[in-house]
C-alpha positions as CSV (number, residue, x, y, z in Angstrom):
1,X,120.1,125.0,83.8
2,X,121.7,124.8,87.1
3,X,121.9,121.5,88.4
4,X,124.7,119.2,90.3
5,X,126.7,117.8,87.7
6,X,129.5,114.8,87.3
7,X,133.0,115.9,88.2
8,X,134.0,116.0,84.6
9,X,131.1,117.9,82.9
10,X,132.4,121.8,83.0
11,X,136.0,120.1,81.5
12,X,133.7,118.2,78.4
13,X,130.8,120.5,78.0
14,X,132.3,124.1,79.3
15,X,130.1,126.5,81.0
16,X,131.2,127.4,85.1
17,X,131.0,125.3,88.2
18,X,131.8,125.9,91.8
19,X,131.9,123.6,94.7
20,X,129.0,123.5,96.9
21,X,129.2,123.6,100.6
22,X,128.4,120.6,102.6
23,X,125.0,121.5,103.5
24,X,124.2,122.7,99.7
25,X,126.1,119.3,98.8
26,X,123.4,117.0,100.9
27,X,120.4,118.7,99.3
28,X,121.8,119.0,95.6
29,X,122.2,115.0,96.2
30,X,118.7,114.6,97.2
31,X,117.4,116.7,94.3
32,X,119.8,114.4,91.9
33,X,118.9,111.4,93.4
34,X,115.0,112.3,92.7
35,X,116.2,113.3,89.1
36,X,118.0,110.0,88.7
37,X,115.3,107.3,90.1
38,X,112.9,109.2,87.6
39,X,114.9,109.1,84.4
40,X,115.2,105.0,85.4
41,X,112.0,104.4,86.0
42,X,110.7,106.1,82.7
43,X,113.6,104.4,80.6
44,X,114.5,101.4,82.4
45,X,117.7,101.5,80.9
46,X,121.0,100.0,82.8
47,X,123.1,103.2,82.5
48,X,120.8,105.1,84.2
49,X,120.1,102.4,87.1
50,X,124.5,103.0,87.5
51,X,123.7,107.1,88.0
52,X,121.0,106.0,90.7
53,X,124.0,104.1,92.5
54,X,126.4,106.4,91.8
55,X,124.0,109.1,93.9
56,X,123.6,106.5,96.3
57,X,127.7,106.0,96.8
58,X,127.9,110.0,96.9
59,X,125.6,109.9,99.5
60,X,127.2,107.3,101.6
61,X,130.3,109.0,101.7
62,X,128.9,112.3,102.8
63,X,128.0,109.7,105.6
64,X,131.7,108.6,106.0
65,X,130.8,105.2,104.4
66,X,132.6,103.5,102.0
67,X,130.1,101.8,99.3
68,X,131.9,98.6,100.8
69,X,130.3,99.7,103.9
70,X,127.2,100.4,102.3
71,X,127.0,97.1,101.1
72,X,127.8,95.7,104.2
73,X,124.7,97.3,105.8
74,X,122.2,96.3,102.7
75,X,123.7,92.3,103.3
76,X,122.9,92.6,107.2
77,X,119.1,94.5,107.0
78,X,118.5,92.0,104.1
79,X,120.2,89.0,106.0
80,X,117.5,90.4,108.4
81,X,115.0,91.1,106.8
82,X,115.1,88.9,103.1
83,X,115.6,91.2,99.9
84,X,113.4,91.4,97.7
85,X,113.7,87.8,96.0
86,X,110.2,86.5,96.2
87,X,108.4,89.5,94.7
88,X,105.7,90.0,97.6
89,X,103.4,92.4,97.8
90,X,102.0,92.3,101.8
91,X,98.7,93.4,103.3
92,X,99.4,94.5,106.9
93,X,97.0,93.0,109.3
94,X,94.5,95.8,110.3
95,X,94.7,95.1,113.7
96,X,98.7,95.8,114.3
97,X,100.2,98.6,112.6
98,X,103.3,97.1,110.5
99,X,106.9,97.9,111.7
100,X,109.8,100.0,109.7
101,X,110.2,98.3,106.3
């Protein structure tokens, strides 16, 4: 199976590996990221919540962010915004589409 793999996964498991373009790189990430979220949400388990983030981090640097950076960006749209804290579950009005979540 051909899939984007951890830096160290030809060097522990053999098989071949090649580095992927930029472009390749992006869209191998989103595929991974899909593959990640699902195997968290179907065990719940920790480890596989870190390989979620660790996506997320390869993504941020493809966006020349450092996950410091990253972080920085969650703190201000949650400093505007709230988190996710209180556990609501909104009902936009019907008369005023709701704005960007």
């Amino acid at each position: 199976m051909d899939k984007l793999v951890r830096d160290r996964i030809p060097e522990l498991f053999g098989g071949s590996a090649r580095a992927l373009d930029p472009e390749e790189f992006r869209a191998a990430l989103g595929a991974k990221l899909q593959e990640e979220v699902a195997e968290y949400l179907h065990s719940g388990e920790e480890l596989e919540l870190a390989d979620v983030l660790e996506v997320v981090y390869a993504l941020a640097r493809l966006n020349g962010l450092t996950p410091s950076e990253l972080e920085d960006l969650r703190a201000q749209k949650a400093g505007e915004r709230g988190g996710f804290e209180a556990r609501l579950w909104w009902t936009a009005p019907t008369s005023d589409p709701p704005g960007p979540c």
